[in-house]
N, C-alpha and C positions, 0 to 999 in steps of 0.2 A: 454049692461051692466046694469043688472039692478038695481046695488046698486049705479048709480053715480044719482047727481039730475038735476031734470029737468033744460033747461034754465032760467026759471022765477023766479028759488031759490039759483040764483047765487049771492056769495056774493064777499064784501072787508072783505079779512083775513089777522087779526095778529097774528101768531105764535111767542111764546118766551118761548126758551128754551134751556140752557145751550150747550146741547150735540148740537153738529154740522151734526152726522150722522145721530142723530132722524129727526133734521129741514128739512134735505132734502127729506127723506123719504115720509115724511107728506107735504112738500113743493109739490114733485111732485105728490101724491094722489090728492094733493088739485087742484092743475093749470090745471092737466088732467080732472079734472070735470067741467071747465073753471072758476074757483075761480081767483080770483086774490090775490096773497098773500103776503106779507111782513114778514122776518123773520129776528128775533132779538134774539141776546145770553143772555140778560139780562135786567132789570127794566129797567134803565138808557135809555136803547134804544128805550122798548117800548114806555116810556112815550114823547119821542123825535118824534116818530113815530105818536103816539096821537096826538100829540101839529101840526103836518105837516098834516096828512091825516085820518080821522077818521073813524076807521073801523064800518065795520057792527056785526065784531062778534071779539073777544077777545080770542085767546086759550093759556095758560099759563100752564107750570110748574108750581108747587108748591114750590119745593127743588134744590132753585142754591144759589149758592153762592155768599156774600156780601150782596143783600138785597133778599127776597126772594116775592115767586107769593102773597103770601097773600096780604104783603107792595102793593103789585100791585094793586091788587083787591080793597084793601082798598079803593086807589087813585081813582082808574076808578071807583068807587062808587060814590066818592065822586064830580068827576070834571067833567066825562061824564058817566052818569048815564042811557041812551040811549042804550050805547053798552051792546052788550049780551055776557057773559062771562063763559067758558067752562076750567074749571081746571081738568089738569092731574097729577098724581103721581104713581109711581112707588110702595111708600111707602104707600100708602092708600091701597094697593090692594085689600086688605084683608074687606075692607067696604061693608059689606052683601046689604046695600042700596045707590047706590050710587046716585040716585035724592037727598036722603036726605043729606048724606053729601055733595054734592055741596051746597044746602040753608044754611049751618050749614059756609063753606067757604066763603058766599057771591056770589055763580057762578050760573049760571045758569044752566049748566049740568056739569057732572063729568065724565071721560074716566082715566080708571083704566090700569096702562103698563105692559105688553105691551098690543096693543088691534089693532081689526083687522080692515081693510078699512071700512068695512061696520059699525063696532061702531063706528068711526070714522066721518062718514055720519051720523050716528043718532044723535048721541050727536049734531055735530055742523051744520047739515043742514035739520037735520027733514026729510031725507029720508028713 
């Protein structure tokens, strides 16, 4: 397989994102490449998540409901600054650069929906 990454780029992941059939999707891409991952439907959880076990890598929605990924981002800026964070939207897609808009987000990379395993790898494991 050679878009999964090596053992030595394996990470702790938090996925948060509304849809329950995207999480698992991404959940099982991720665990199959031996990621360890956490999935959360909303801020409230991931910041719950944070506060108990601090990931390596952060990947977030942009657009859910009640409070949204930005509010997130914000936070994880602000309290762990450490984590590296990877915003997805559906609604952005259309963003001709998407390096720049994650900086523009606060994220560290940006994966535009739908998107396939392998961006999926690049954006959040540099494979």
């Amino acid at each position: 397989m050679a878009d999964v990454p090596s053992r030595a780029a394996r990470r702790r992941i938090l996925l948060v994102d509304d849809d329950s059939l995207f999480r698992e999707v991404v959940v099982r891409h991720l665990e199959q490449a031996g990621h360890q991952v956490m999935d959360v439907d909303s801020v409230d959880g991931a910041l719950g998540c944070l506060r108990d076990a601090l990931p390596d890598l952060l990947i977030t929605d942009i657009h859910m409901p009640v409070r949204d990924g930005l509010e997130l981002m914000r936070e994880v800026r602000k309290d762990y600054p450490g984590v590296r964070i990877v915003a997805m939207s559906g609604g952005l897609a259309a963003a001709t650069d998407p390096d720049a808009r994650a900086r523009e987000l606060g994220a560290d990379g940006f994966l535009a929906k739908p998107f396939s395993r392998r961006q999926l790898f690049e954006a959040c494991c540099g494979a």
